[in-house]
KEVOVO-224505 format. One line per 3 residues: number of its first residue (from 1); their letters; for each residue x, y, z of N, C-alpha, C. Coordinates in nm, 3 decimals. Each point is the difference from the previous one (the first is absolute). Layout:
! residues N
NUM) a) X Y Z X Y Z X Y Z | ...
! end
This chain:
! residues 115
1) xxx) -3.564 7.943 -2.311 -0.045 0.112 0.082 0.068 0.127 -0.048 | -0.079 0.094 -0.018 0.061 0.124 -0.042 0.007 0.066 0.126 | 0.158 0.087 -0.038 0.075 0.077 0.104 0.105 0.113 -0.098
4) xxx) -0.073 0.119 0.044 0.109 0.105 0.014 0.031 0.064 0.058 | 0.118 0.056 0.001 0.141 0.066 0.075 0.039 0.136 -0.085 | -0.032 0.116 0.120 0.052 0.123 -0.076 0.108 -0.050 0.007
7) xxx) 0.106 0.123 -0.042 0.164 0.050 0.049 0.016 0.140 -0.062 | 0.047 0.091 0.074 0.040 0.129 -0.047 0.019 0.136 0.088 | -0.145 -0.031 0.086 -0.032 0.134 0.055 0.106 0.024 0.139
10) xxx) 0.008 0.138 0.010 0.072 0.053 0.062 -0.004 0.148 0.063 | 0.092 0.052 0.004 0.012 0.144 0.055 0.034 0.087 -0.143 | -0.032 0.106 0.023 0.035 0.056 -0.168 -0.058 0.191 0.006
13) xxx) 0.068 0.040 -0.025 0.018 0.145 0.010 -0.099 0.079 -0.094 | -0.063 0.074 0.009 -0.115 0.055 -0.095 0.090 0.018 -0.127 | -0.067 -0.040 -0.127 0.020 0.007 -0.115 0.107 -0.101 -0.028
16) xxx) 0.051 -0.083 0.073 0.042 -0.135 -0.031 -0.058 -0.100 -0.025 | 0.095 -0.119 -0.056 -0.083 -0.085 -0.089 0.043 -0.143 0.086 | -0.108 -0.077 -0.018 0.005 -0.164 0.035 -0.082 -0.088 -0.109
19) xxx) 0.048 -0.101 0.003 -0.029 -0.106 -0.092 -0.063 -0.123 0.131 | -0.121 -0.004 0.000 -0.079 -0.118 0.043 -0.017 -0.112 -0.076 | 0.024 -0.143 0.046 0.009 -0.126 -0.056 -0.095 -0.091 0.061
22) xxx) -0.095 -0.089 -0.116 -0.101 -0.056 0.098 0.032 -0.157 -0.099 | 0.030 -0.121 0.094 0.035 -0.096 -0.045 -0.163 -0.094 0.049 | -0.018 -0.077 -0.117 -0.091 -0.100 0.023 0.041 -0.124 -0.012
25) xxx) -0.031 -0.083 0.120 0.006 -0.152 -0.063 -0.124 -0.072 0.061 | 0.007 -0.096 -0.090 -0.125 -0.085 -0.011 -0.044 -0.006 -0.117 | 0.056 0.051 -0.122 0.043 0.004 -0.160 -0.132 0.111 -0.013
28) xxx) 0.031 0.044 -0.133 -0.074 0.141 -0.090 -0.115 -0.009 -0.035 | 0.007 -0.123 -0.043 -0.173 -0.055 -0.133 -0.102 0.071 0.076 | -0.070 0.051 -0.062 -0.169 0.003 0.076 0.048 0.177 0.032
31) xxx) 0.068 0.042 0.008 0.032 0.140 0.032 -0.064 0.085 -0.078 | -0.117 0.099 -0.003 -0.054 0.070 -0.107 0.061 0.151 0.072 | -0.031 0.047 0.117 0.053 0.093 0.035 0.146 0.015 0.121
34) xxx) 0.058 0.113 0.002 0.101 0.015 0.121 -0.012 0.148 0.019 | 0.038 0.025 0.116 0.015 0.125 0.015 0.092 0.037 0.163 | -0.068 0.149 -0.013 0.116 0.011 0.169 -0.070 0.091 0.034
37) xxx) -0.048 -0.014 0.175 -0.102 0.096 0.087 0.053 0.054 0.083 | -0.021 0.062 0.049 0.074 0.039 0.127 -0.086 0.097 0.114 | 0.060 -0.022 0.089 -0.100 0.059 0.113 0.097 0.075 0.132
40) xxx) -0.037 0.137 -0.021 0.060 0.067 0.122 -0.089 0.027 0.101 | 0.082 0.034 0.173 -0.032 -0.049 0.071 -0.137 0.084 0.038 | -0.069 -0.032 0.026 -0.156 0.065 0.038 -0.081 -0.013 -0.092
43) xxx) 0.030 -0.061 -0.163 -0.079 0.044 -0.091 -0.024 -0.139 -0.040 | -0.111 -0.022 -0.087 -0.053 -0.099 -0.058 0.119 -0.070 -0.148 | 0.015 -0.115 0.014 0.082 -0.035 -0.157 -0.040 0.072 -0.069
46) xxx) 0.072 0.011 -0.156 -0.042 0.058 -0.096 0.060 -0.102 -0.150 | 0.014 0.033 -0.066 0.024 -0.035 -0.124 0.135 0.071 -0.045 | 0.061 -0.049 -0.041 0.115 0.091 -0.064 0.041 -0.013 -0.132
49) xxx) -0.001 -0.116 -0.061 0.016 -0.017 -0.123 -0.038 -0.167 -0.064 | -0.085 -0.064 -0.119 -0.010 -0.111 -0.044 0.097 0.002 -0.103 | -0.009 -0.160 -0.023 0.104 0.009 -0.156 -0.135 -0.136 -0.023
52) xxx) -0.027 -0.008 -0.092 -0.093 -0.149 -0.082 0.092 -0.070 -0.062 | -0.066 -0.156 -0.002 0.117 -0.085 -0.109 0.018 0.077 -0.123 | -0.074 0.103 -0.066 0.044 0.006 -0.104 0.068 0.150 -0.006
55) xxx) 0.036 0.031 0.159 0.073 0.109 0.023 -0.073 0.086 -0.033 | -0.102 0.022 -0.008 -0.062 0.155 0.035 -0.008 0.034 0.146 | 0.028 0.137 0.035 0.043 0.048 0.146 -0.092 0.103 -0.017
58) xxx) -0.012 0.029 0.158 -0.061 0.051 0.070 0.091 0.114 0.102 | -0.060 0.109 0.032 0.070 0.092 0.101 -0.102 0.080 0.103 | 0.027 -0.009 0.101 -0.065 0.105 0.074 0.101 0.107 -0.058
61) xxx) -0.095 0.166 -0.028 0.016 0.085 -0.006 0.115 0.069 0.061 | -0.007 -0.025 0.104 0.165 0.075 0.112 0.084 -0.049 -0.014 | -0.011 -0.115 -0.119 0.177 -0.054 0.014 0.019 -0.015 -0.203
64) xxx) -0.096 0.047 -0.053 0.033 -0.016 -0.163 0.125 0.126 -0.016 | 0.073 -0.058 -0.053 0.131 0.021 -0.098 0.126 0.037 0.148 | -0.034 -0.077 0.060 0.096 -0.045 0.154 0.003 -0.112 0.046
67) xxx) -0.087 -0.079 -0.048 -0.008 -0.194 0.003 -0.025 -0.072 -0.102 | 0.119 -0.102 0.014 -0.017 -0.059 -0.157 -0.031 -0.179 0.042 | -0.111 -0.074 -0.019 0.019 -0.099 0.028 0.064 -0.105 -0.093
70) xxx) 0.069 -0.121 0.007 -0.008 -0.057 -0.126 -0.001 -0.178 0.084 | 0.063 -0.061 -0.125 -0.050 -0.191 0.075 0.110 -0.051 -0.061 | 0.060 -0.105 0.058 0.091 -0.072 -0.087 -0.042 -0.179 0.004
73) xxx) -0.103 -0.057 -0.102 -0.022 -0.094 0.034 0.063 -0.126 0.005 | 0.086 0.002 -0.058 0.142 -0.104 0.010 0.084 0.039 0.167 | -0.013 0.072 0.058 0.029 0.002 0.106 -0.114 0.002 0.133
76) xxx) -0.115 0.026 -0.058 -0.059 -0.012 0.056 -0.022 0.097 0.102 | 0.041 0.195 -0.038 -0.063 0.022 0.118 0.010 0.124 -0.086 | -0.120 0.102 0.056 -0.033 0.168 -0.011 0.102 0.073 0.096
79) xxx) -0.004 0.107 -0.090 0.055 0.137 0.053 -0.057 0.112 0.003 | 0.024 0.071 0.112 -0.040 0.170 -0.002 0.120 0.084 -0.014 | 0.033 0.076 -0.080 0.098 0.105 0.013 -0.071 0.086 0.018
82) xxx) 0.054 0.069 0.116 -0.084 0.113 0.082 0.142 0.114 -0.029 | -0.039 0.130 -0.074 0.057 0.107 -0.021 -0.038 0.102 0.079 | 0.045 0.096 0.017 -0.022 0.185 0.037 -0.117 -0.059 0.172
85) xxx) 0.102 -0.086 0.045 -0.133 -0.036 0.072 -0.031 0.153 0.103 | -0.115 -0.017 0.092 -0.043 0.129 0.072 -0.051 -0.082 0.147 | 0.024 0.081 0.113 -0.043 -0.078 0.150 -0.120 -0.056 -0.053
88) xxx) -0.098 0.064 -0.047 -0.127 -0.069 -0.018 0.006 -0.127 -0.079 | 0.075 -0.041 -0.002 -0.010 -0.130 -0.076 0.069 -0.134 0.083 | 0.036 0.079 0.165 0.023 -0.106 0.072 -0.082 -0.050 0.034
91) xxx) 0.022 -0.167 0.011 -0.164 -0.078 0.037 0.118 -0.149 -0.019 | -0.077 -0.100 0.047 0.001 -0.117 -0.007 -0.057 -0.053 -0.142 | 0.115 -0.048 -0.096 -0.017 -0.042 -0.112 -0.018 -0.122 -0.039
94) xxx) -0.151 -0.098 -0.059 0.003 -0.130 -0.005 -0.018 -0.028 -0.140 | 0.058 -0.122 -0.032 0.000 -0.096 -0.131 -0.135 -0.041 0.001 | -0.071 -0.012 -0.132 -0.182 -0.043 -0.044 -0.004 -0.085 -0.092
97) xxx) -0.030 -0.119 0.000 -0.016 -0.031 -0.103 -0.138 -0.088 -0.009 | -0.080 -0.004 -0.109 -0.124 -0.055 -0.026 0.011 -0.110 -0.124 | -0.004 -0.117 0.102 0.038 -0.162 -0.070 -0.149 -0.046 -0.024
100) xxx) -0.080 -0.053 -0.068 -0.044 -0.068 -0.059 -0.179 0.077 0.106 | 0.022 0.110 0.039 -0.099 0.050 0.022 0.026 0.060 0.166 | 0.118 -0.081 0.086 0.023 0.027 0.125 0.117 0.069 -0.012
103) xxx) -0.034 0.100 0.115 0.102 0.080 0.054 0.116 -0.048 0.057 | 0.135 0.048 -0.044 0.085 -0.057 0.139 0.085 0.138 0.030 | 0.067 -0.029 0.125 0.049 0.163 0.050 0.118 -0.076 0.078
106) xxx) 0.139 0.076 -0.047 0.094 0.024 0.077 -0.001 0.048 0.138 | 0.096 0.004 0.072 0.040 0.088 0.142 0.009 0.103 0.022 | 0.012 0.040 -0.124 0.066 0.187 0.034 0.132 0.029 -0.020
109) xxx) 0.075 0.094 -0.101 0.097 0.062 0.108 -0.031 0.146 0.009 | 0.051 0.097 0.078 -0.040 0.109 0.087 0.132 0.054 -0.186 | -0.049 0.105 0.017 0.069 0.105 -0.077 -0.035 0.167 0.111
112) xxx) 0.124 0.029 0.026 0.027 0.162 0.076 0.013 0.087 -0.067 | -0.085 0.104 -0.015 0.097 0.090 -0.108 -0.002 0.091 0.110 | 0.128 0.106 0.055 0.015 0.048 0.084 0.131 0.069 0.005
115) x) 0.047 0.140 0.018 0.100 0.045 0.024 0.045 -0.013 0.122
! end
C-alpha cells in the first residue's frame, strides 16, 4: 500500500526559506511522475511543481527560480526547497505522486508565510 508523509512546513517570515520533505512507502517502481500541490484557504489546489523519472521538472510560474524540487530515490522521498518565499504562497502543501497510472496524495502540511 502506498503512503506518504509530508514533513517541513511551518511558520516562516516573508522571504524566508523552508525545505519540504515528502516520504513514500509502499516502494518506488511504477513511479513515472511526483510532484507538490498545494492549496490555500478559499482557493482551488493548484500545481506547484513536477519532477518525471527522468527528472524533467515542471514549475508553476509564481514560484520559478524560488522552488527547487528534487527526489532522492535511495531514500525514497522528494523535496521542495521553497526560497524568497511571499504570504501568497501560504497554502496547505501536498506530496503527488502518479504510480502506475493512479494518483496517491499525502496529508498536507500547512506552510505560513507571515510576519
Amino acid at each position: 500500500q502506498v503512503r506518504l508523509v509530508e514533513y517541513g512546513g511551518g511558520l516562516v517570515q516573508p522571504g524566508g526559506s523552508l525545505r519540504l520533505s515528502c516520504v513514500v512507502s509502499g516502494g518506488i517502481l511504477g513511479i513515472n511522475v511526483m510532484g507538490w500541490y498545494r492549496q490555500a484557504p478559499g482557493k482551488q489546489r493548484e500545481m506547484v511543481t513536477l519532477i518525471t523519472d527522468t527528472d524533467s521538472t515542471t514549475y508553476k510560474d509564481s514560484v520559478k527560480g524560488r522552488f527547487t524540487i528534487s527526489r532522492d530515490s535511495a531514500k525514497k522521498t522528494m523535496y521542495l526547497q521553497m526560497n524568497s518565499l511571499k504570504p501568497e504562497d501560504t497554502a496547505v502543501y501536498y506530496c503527488n505522486i502518479l504510480k502506475y497510472g493512479i494518483d496517491h496524495w499525502g496529508k498536507g502540511t500547512l506552510v505560513t508565510v507571515s510576519s
